[in-house]
C-alpha positions as CSV (number, residue, x, y, z in Angstrom):
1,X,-65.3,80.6,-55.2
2,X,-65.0,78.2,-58.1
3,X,-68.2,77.6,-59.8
4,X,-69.5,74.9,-62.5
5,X,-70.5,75.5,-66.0
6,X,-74.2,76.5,-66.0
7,X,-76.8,74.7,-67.6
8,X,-79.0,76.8,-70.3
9,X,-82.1,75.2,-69.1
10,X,-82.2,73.6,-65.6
11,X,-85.5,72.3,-63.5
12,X,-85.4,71.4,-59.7
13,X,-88.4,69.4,-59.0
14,X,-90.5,70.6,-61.3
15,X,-94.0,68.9,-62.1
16,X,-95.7,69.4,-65.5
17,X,-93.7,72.0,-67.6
18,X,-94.1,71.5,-71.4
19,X,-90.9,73.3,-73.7
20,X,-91.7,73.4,-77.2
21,X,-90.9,75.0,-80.2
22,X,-87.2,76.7,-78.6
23,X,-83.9,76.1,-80.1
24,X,-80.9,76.4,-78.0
25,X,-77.1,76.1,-78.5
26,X,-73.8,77.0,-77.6
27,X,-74.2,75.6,-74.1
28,X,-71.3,76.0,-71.2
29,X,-72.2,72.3,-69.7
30,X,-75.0,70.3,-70.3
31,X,-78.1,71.9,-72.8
32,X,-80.9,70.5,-70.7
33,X,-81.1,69.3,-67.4
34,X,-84.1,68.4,-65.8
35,X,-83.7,66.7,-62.2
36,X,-85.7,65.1,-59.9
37,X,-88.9,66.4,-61.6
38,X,-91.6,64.3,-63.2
39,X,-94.5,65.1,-66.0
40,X,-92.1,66.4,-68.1
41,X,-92.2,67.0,-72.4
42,X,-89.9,68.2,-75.1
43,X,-91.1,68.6,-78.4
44,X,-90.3,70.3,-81.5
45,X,-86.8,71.8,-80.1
46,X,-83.6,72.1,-82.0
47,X,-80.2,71.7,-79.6
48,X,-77.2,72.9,-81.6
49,X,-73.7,72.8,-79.8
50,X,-69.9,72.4,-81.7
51,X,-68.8,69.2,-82.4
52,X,-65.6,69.9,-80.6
53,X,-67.2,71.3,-77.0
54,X,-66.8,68.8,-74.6
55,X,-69.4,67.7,-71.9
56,X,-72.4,69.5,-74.0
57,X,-75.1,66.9,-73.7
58,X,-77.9,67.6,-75.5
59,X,-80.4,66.6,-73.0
60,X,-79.6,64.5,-69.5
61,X,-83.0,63.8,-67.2
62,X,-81.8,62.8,-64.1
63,X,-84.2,61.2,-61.7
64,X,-87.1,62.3,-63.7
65,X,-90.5,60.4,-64.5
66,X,-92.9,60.6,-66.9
67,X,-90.8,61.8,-69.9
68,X,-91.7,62.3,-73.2
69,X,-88.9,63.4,-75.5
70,X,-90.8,64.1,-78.9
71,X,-89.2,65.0,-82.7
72,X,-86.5,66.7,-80.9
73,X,-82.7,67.5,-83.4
74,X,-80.0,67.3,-81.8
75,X,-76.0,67.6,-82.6
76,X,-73.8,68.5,-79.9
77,X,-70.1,67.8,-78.9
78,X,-71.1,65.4,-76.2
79,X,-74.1,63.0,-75.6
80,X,-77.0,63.7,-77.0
81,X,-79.7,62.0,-74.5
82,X,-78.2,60.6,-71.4
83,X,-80.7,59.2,-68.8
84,X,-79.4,60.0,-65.2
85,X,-80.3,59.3,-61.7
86,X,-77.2,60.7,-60.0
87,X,-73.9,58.7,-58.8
88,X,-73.7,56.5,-55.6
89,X,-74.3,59.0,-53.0
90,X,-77.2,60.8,-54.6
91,X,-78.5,56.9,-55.4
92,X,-78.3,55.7,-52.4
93,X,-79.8,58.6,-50.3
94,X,-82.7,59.4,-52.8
95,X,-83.1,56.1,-54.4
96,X,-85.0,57.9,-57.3
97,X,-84.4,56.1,-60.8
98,X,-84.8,57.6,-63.9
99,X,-88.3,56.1,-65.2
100,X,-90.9,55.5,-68.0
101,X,-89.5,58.1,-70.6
102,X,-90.0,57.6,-73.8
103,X,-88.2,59.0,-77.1
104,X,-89.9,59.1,-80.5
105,X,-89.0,60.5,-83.9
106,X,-85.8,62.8,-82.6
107,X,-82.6,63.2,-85.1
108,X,-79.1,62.6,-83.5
109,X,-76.9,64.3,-86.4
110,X,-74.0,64.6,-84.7
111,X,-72.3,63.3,-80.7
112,X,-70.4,61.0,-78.5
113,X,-73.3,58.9,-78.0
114,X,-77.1,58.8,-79.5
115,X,-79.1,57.8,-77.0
116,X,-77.1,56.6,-73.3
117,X,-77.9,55.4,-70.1
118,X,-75.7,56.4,-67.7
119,X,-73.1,56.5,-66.8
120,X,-74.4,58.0,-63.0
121,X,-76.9,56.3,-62.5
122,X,-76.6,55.1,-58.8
123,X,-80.6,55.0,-58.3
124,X,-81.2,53.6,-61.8
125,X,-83.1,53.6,-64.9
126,X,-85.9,51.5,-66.1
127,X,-88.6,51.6,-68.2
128,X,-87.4,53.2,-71.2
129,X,-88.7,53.0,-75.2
130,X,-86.3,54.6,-78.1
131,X,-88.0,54.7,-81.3
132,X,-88.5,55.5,-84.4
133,X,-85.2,57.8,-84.3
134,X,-82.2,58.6,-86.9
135,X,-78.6,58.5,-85.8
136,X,-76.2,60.4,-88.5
137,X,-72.5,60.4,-87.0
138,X,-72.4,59.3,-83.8
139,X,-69.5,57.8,-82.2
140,X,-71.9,54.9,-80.6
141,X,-76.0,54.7,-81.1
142,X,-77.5,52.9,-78.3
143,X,-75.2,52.8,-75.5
144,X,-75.6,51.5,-71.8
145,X,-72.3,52.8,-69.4
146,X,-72.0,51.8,-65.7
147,X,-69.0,50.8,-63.6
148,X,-68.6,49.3,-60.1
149,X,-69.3,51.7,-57.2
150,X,-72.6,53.1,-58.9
151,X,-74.6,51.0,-56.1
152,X,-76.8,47.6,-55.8
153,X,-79.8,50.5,-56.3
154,X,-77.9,50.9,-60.0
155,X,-80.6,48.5,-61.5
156,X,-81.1,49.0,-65.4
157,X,-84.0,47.0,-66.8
158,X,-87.4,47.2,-69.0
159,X,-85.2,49.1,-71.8
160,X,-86.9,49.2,-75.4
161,X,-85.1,50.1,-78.3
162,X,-87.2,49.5,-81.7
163,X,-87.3,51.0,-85.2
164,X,-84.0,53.3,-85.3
165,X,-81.7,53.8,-88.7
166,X,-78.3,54.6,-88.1
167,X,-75.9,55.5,-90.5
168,X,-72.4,56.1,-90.3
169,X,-71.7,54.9,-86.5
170,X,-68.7,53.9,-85.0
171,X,-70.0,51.3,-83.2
172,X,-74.2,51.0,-83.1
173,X,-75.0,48.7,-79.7
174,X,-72.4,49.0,-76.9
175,X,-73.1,48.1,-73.5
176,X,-70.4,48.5,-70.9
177,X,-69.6,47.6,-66.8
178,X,-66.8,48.8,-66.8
179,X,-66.9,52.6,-68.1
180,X,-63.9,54.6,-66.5
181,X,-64.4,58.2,-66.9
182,X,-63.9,60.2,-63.9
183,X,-60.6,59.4,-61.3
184,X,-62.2,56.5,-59.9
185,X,-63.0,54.8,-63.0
186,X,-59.4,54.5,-63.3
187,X,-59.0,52.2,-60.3
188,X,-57.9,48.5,-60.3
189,X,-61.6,48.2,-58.6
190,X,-63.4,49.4,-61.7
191,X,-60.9,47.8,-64.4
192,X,-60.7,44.4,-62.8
193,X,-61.7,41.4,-65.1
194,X,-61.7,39.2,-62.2
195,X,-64.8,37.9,-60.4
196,X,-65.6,39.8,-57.6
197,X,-67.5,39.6,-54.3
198,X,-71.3,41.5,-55.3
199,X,-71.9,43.8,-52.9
200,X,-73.9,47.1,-51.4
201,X,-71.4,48.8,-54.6
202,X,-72.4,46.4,-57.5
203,X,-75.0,47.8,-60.3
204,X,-77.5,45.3,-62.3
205,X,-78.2,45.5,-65.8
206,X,-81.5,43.4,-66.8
207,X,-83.6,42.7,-70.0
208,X,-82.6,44.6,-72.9
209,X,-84.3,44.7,-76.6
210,X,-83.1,45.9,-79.4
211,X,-86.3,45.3,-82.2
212,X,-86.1,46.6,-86.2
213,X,-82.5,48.0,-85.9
214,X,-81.1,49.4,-89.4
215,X,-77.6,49.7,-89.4
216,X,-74.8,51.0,-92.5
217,X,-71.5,51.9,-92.4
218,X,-70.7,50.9,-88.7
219,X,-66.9,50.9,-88.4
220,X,-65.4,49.0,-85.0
221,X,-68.3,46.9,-83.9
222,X,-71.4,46.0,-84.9
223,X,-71.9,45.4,-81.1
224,X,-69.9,45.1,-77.8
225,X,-71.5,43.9,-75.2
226,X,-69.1,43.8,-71.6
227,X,-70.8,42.6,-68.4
228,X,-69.5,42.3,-64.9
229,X,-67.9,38.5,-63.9
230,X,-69.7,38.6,-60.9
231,X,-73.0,40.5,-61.9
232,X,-73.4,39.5,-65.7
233,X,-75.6,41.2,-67.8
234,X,-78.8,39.4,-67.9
235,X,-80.6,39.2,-71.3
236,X,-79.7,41.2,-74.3
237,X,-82.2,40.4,-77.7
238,X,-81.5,41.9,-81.5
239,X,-84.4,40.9,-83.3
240,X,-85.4,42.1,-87.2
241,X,-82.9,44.4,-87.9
242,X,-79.9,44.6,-90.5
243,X,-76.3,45.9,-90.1
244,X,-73.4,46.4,-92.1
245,X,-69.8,47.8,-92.2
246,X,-68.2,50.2,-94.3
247,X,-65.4,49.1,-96.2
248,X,-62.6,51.8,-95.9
249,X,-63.9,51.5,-91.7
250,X,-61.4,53.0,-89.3
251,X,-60.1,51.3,-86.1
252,X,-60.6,52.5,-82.2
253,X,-61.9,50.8,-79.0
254,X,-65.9,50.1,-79.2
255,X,-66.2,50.8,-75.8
256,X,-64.7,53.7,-72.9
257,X,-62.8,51.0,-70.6
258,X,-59.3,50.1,-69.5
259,X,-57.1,47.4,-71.6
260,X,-59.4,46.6,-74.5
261,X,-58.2,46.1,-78.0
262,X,-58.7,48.6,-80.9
263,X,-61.0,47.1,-83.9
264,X,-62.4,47.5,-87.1
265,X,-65.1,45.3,-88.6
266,X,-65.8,43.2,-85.6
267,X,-68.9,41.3,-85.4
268,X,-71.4,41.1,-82.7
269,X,-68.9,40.8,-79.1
270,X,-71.0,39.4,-75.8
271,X,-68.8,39.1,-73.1
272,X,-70.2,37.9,-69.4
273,X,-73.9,38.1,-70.5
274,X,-76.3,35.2,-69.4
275,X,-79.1,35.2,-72.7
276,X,-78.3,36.0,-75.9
277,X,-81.1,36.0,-78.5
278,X,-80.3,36.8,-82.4
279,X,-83.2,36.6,-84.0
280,X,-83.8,37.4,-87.9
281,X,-80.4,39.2,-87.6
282,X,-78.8,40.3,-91.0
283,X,-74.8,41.1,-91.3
284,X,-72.5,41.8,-93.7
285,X,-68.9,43.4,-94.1
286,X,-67.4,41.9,-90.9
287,X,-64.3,40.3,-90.6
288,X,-64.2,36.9,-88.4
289,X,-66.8,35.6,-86.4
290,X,-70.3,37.6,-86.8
291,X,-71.0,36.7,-83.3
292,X,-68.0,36.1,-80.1
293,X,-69.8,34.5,-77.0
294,X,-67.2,34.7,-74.1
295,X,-67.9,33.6,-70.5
């Protein structure tokens, strides 16, 4: 029998369990992995995994409610939060999102991505406040990943991101529709920049708020922002906050999807996105436009 990676910590439709205090590394697959439970905290837990270990999230709830990730250090090879609610099958027959979590005061010293949404999330997230955290090396910050084929149940909205530092971050606000990980994401379906008919397989991305944002040293994007032709993201706002590039910054593609450009020092990128709101937004150290509206 073949058999997956385990998890170090894993709960099945669990109900009120508290972990505090632990420290955990060296994971085979994901640290951990609550699913489909609800009235669930973290606080005061160290997740240590190498930089170089692949798949390693630090912590993925998946179709949970009621979470409370508190003062929580992370630096792992892979993501280091990743909200979850399972890919189209799981979506579809469960219809459980991933719901009213909130993360406060955590350190994300090292990983692929800070905090993420996604990118199997067939039932959904919403509901979700980030604050008050410190990303140190991440390849993205705050990063929203989805693809065609997660399901019209796919429906991210109500996300809350306020009062984070970032420092040294390849690229700090990336939202992307077309994220092609896995052997489907590679199909013409999924990498398509033409408008397509919505249907029971097309996700929705909603209201998103990005509030007291302190950026230095970001290196291909400030922020890339890729929504669907035929299902555009909705609202994106970046209010009060600062950002700025380093000078020696390298080059690479902002976001994980098929036949995009490298860049280095590129502004603020919003492509198929109805509302754009920029408000009190400081940048320096880009080169071009500080802000590309397309479609």
């Amino acid at each position: 029998l073949t058999w997956a990676r385990p998890r170090i910590l894993y709960f099945l439709n669990c109900k009120n369990i508290m972990v505090q205090g632990i420290s955990v590394k060296n994971t085979p697959c994901w640290t951990i992995h609550p699913y489909f439970s609800s009235h669930i905290g973290f606080y005061d837990i160290k997740v240590s995994n190498p930089k170089d270990a692949p798949n390693t999230d630090g912590m993925d709830p998946e179709a949970c409610d009621d979470v409370t990730i508190l003062g929580v250090y992370f630096s792992v090879g892979d993501d280091c939060i990743a909200l979850k609610s399972g890919k189209m099958y799981i979506g579809q027959t469960y219809k459980k999102p991933c719901s009213n979590v909130v993360i406060r005061n955590c350190m994300m010293h090292e990983g692929h991505g800070a905090i993420v949404l996604g990118s199997e999330i067939g039932a959904g997230v919403k509901d979700i406040v980030v604050e008050r955290c410190y990303f140190d090396h991440t390849d993205r910050g705050l990063r929203i990943k989805t693809r065609r084929g997660r399901s019209k149940y796919s429906v991210v909205d109500g996300i809350h991101f306020k009062d984070i530092k970032m420092r040294n971050v390849l690229t700090p606000l990336v939202i992307n529709m077309f994220y092609f990980c896995d052997p489907d994401g590679k199909t013409e379906y999924v990498w398509s920049k033409e408008k397509l008919p919505v249907d029971d397989r097309t996700p929705y991305l909603g209201s998103f708020v990005f509030e007291n944002i302190d950026c230095e040293d970001a290196e291909y994007a400030l922020g890339y922002f890729y929504g669907l032709p035929e299902q555009p993201i909705k609202s994106i706002t970046i209010k009060n906050s600062s950002f700025s590039v380093k000078k020696d910054a390298s080059k690479g593609k902002p976001a994980m999807m098929s036949f995009i450009d490298d860049y280095s020092k590129l502004g603020f990128y919003f492509n198929n996105v109805e509302n754009v709101v920029m408000d009190n937004v400081a940048a320096k150290g880009y080169e071009g436009e500080e802000v590309i509206l397309n479609n």
